[in-house]
C-alpha positions, 0 to 999 in steps of 0.5 A: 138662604145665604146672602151674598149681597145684601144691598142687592137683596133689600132692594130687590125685596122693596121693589117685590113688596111694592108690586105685590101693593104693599104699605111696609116691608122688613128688612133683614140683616140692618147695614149701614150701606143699606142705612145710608141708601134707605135715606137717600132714597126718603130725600129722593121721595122713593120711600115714606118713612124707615125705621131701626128695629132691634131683636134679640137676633140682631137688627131689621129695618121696616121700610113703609113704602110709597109706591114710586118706585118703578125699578131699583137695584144694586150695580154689579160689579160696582163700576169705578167712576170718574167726574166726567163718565157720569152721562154714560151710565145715566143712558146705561141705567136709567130709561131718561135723562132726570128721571130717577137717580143713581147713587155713589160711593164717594170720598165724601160718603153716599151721594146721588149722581147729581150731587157728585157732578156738581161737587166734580167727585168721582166714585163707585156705583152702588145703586140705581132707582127709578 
């Protein structure tokens, strides 16, 4: 199986263990885009808990789920944004307006939508969760 994006291919197996029930799933190959995504996602309450598993064949995360998530998923291509553009993608990707969160590559690292509204920072669109 190859990997062509891996954000993409851990959020779409978070969302495939959370339809099948399930309470954890393991992710695997650990990034810190995918780190960094996981915690955004545990502040926004979308998951319980995750932690950095280290093996002989490299890293994995467990993530144990909370069963909120109605869709999550990475945005291709990453759209660049600016400080005023951020209302057209919430209609684009998310179903209602402060229902769920987008999440942004800044300047200042990863951040929701929300935030790098009221910081007046733009970016490049990475991820959204519902």
């Amino acid at each position: 199986m190859t990997l062509n994006d891996p954000l993409s291919n851990a959020l779409s197996h978070i969302l495939n263990c959370e339809r099948q029930g399930k309470k954890t799933c393991i992710i695997s190959p650990a990034s810190s885009m995918i780190k960094s995504v996981l915690e955004l996602m545990k502040k926004h309450n979308y998951i319980n808990d995750f932690k950095i598993i280290e093996s002989s064949r490299g890293s994995m995360i467990e993530v144990v789920l909370a069963n909120r998530i109605n869709k999550c998923n990475a945005i291709k291509p990453r759209f660049s944004i600016q400080k005023g553009e951020f209302e057209k993608f919430e209609r684009r990707y998310l179903p209602a307006k402060d229902f769920g969160i987008i999440i942004i590559s800044t300047s200042n690292g990863l951040m929701v939508h929300n935030d790098a509204k009221a910081n007046g920072l733009g970016g490049k669109l990475i991820a959204y969760i519902y």
